[in-house]
Backbone bond lengths (Angstrom), bond angles and torsions (degrees), N, CA, C in turn:
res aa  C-N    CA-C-N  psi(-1)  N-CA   C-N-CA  omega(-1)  CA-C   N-CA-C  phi
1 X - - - 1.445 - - 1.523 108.86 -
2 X 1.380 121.69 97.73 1.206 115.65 -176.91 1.381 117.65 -142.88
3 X 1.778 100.68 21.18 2.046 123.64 140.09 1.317 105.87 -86.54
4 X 1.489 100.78 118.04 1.470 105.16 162.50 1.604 120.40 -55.94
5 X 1.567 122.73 -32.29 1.288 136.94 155.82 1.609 120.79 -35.04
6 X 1.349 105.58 -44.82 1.458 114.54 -178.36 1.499 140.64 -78.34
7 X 1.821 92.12 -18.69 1.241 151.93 153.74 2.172 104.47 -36.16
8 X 1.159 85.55 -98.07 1.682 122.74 -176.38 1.624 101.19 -75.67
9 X 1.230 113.64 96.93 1.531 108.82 176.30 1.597 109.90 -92.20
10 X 1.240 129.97 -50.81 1.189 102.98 172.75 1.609 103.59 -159.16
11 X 1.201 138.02 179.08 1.572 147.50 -148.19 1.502 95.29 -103.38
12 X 1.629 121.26 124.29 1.652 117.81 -175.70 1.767 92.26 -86.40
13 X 1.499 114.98 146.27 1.421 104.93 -161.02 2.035 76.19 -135.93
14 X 1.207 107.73 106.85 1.368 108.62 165.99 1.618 108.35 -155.89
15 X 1.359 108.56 174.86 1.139 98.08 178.61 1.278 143.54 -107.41
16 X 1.501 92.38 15.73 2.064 124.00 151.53 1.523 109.12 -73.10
17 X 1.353 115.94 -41.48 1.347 119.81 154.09 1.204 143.31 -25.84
18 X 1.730 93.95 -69.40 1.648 117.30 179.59 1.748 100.41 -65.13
19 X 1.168 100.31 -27.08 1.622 99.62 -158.44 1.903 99.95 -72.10
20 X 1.297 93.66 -31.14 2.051 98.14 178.29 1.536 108.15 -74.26
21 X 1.126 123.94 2.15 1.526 131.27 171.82 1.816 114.51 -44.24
22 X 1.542 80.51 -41.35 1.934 99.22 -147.01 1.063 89.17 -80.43
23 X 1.933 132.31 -30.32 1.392 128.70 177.74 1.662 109.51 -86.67
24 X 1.547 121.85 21.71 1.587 109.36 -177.85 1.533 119.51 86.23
25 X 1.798 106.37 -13.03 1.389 94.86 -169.12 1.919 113.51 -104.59
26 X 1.052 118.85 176.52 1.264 121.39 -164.17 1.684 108.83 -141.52
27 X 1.239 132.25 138.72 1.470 117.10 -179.21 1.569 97.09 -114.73
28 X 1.466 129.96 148.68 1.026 138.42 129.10 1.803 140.68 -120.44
29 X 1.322 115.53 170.63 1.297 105.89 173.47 1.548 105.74 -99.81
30 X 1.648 103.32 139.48 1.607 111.28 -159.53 1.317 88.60 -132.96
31 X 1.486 117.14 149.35 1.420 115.97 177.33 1.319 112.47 -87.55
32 X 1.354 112.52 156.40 1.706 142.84 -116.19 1.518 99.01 -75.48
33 X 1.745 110.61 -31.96 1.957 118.31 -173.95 1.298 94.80 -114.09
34 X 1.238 150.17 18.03 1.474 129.24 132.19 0.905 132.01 -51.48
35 X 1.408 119.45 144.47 1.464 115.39 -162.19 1.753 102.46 -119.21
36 X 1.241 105.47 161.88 1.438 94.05 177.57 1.720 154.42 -39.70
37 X 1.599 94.38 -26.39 1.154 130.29 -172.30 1.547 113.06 -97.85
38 X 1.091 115.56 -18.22 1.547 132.01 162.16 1.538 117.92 -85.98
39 X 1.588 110.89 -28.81 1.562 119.31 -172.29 1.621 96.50 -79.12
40 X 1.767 105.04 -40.65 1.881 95.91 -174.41 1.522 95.21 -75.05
41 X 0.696 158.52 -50.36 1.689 153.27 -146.96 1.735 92.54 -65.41
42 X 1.579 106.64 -62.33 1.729 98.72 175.30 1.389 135.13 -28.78
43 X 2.040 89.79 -52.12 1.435 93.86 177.33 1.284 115.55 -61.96
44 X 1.403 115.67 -49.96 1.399 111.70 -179.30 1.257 134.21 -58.01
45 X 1.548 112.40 -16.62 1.512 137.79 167.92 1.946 106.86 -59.21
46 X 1.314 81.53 -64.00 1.605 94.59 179.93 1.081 139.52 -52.72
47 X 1.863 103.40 -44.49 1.630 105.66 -151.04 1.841 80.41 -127.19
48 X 1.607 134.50 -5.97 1.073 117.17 -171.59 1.357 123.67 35.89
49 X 1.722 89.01 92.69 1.874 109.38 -148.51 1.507 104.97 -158.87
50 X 1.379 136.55 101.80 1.124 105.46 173.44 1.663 126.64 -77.27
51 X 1.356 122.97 137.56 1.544 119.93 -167.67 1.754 120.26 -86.02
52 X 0.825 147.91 123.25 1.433 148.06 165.12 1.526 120.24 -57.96
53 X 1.442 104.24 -68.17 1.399 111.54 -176.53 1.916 106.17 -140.27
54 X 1.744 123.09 157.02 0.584 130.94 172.51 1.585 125.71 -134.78
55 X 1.485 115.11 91.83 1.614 104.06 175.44 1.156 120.71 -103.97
56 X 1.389 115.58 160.54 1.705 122.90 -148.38 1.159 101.79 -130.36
57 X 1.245 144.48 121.94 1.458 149.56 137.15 0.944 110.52 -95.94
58 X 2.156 97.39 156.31 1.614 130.82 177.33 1.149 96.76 -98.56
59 X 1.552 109.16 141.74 1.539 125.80 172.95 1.658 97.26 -106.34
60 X 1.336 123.08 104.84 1.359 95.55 163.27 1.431 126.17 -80.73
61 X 1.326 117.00 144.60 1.731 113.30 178.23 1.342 125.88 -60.24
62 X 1.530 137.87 128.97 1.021 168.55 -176.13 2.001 114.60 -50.50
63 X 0.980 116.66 105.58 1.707 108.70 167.37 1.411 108.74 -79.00
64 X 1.628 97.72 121.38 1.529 112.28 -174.61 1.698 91.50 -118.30
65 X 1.170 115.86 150.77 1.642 142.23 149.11 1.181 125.34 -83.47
66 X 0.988 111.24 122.18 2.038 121.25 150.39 1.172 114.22 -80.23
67 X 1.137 157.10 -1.25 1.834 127.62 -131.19 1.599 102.73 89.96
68 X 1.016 111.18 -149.41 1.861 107.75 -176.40 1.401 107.35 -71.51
69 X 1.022 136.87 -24.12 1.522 137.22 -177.73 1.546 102.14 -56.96
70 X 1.240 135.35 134.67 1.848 128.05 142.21 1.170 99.42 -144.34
71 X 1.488 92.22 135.23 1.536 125.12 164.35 1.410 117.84 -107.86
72 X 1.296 109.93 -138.80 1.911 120.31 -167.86 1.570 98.19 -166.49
73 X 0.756 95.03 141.01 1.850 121.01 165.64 1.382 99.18 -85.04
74 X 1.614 99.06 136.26 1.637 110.05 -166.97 2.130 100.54 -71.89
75 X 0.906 107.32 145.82 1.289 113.50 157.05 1.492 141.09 -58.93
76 X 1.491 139.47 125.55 1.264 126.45 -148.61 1.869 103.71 -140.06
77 X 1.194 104.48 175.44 1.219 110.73 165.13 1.466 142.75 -133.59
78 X 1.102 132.31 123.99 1.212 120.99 -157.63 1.544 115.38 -116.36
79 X 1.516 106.31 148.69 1.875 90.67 -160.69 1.817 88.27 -133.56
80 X 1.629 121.87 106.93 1.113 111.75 149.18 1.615 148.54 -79.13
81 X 1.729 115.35 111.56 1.074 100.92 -142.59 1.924 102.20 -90.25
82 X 1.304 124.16 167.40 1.550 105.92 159.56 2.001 99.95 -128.12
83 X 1.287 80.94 163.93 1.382 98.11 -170.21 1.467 110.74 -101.91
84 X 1.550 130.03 159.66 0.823 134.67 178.32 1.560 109.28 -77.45
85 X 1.404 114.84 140.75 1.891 97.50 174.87 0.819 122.23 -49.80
86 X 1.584 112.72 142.10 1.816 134.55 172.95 1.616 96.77 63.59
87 X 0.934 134.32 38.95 1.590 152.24 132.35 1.599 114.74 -74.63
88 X 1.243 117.21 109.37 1.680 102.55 165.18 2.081 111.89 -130.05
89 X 1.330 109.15 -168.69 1.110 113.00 -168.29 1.298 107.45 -120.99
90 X 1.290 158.51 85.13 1.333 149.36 -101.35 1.780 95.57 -120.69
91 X 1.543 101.59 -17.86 1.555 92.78 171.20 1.622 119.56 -75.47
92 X 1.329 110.29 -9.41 1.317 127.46 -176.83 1.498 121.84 -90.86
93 X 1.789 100.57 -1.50 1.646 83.93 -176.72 1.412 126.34 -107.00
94 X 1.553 105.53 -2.89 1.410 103.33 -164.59 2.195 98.61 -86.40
95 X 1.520 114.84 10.38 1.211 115.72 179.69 1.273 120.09 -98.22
């Protein structure tokens, strides 16, 4: 993995989320073998940001039903990042 793009799949938009704003922090979904130290470099690749800290949670996937069919919801990862003070993320503010 050596796109920061490929890295950072997409922005978690909730409102446990929004609510870590006010403390600097930001959540995204990061793919599953990135490691921490690859997720801050992205951000910083990306959003030109310096990062403070980065913690990472496993989502495990979910058993859902159809009718007789059951499957699982794929498994994911989630990386909350924090920012250094007076650092922000500018895609994050107009929400």
């Amino acid at each position: 993995m050596d796109n920061a793009r490929d890295i950072i799949i997409r922005p978690i938009i909730t409102e446990k989320s929004m609510n870590g704003i006010a403390q600097n922090q930001y959540t995204f979904e990061v793919n599953p073998k990135a490691n921490k130290t690859q997720i801050k470099q992205a951000i910083k690749e990306i959003f030109k940001v310096d990062v403070a800290k980065v913690n990472t949670i496993r989502v495990p996937g979910k058993l859902k039903r159809r009718g007789i069919y059951v499957g699982r919801t794929s498994e994911r990862k989630k990386a909350i990042v924090t920012l250094k003070p007076g650092q922000r993320i500018e895609f994050f503010e107009g929400m």
